[in-house]
N, C-alpha and C positions, 0 to 999 in steps of 0.2 A: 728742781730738776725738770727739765722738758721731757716730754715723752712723743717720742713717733710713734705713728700708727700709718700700716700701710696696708691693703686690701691686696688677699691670699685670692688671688685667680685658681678656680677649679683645674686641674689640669685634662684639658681634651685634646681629641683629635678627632682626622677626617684624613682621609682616603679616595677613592675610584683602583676599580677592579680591571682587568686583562688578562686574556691568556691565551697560549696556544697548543695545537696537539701536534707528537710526534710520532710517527711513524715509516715502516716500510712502505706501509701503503700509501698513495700517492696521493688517493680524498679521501687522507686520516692526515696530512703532514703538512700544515703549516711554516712551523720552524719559528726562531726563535722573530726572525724579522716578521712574521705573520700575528703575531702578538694584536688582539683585537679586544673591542668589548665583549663580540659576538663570536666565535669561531664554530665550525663544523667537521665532525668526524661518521664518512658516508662506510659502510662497508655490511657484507651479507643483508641485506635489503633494509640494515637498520638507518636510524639516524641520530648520532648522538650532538645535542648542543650544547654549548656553555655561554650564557650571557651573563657580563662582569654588571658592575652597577657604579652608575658614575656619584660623584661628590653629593654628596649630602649636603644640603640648603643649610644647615647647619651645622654642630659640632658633637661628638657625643664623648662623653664623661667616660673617664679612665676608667677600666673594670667594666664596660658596656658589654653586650652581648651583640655581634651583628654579622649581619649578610655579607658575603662576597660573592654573591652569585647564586645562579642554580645552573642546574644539568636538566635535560628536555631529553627524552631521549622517542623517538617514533617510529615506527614501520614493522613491517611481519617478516616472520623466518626461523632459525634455529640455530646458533652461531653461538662459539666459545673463543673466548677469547686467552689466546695462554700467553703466561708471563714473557716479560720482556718486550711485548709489540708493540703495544700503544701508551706512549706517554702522554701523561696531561700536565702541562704549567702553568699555576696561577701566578702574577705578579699581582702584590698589592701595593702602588703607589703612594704613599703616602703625602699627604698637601698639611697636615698640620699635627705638632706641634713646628716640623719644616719637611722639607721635601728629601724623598728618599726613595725608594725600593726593597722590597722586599719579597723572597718567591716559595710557591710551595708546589714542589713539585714531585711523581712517583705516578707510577705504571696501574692501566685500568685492567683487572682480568676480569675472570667468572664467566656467567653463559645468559644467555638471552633467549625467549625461547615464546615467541609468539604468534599466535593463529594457524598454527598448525593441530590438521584434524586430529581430532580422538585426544589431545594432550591439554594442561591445562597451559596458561601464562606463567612465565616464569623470569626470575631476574637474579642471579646471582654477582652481578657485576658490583665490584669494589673497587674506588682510586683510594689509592693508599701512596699520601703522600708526608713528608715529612711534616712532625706534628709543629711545630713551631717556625716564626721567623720574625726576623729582628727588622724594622723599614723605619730608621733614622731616628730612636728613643722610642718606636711603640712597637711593645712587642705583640706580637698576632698566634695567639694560640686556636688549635681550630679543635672543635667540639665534635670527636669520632664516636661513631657504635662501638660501643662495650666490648661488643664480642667480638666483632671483624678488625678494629682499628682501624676503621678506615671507612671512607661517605660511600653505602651505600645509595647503588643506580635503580630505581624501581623499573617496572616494564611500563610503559605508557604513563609516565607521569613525572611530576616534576620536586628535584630533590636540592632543599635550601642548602648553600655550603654557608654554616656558619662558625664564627670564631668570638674569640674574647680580646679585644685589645686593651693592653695597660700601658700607660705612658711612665715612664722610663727616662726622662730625659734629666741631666746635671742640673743642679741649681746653676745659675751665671753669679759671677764673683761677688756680683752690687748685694746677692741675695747673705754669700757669707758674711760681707764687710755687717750688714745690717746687723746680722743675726750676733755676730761678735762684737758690734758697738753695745748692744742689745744687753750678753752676757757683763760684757765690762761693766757697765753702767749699775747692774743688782749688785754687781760683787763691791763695789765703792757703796753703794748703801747699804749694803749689809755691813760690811767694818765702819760705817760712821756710826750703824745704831749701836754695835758692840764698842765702841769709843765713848760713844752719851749714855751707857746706860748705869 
């Protein structure tokens, strides 16, 4: 009886990040065609950024823990932000195991509250975006604080958005046919040894 053998490829993937912000206000709103690595959201003397991160030189293993990004956020003042005004959308592109999209997207609030006399620093800002998305067999789950649900914005510093991808993807047919020539094959030698024995 012959036997195949064929070499189980780890299952990875790989990505690059984008996004943009939406709102009423004018330099807070992108929109969906303003979709960048880099975008900016200007308003009450602050500065919030988002820079995506492009393809990885290589591939990283299903179950990986990684970046999409961070949030920069800079400037002096005292400003709240209430629900409903500013949206922030990440896409995460997917380049492998194939190509696809995938978005996470939900409203930034809380309050921001710096260099102003007599008071301390302060940041209450949260995006709270939906925790999951699917971009073509990898699913992108993203790694929220406990308490808020959602990536806290520090004041004057910069906040990693990260998540967990698993790869997802269908076996292709060749992989069944294998695995079922595979099953046939023991099931014939196990009735030939209970036939010889």
């Amino acid at each position: 009886m012959a036997i195949s053998t064929t070499t189980v490829e780890a299952q990875d993937f790989n990505f690059s990040t984008r996004g943009y912000f939406s709102s009423a206000f004018g330099t807070c709103n992108q929109g969906a065609g303003g979709a960048a690595l880099s975008v900016t959201c200007t308003g009450g003397g602050f500065t919030l950024n988002y820079t995506g991160v492009n393809t990885f030189p290589g591939n990283y293993l299903s179950g990986s823990n990684v970046s999409l990004g961070t949030f920069t956020i800079s400037g002096t003042g005292d400003v709240t932000v209430p629900g409903s005004t500013v949206n922030f959308t990440l896409l995460v592109d997917n380049t492998v195991p194939s190509s696809g999209t995938g978005n996470f997207s939900g409203f930034i609030t809380g309050q921001i509250r710096v260099g102003q006399a007599g008071l301390s620093n302060f940041s209450s800002l949260i995006w709270s975006p939906n925790p999951t998305t699917v971009a073509d067999g990898v699913t992108y789950s993203l790694i929220l604080d406990a308490v808020t649900g959602g990536v806290n914005i520090p004041v004057n510093g910069n906040v990693d958005i990260r998540a967990r991808g698993v790869v997802s993807t269908i076996p292709e047919p060749s992989t069944y046919a294998l695995l079922g020539s595979g099953l046939l094959g023991l099931a014939g030698l196990a009735r030939r040894r209970r036939t010889t024995v």
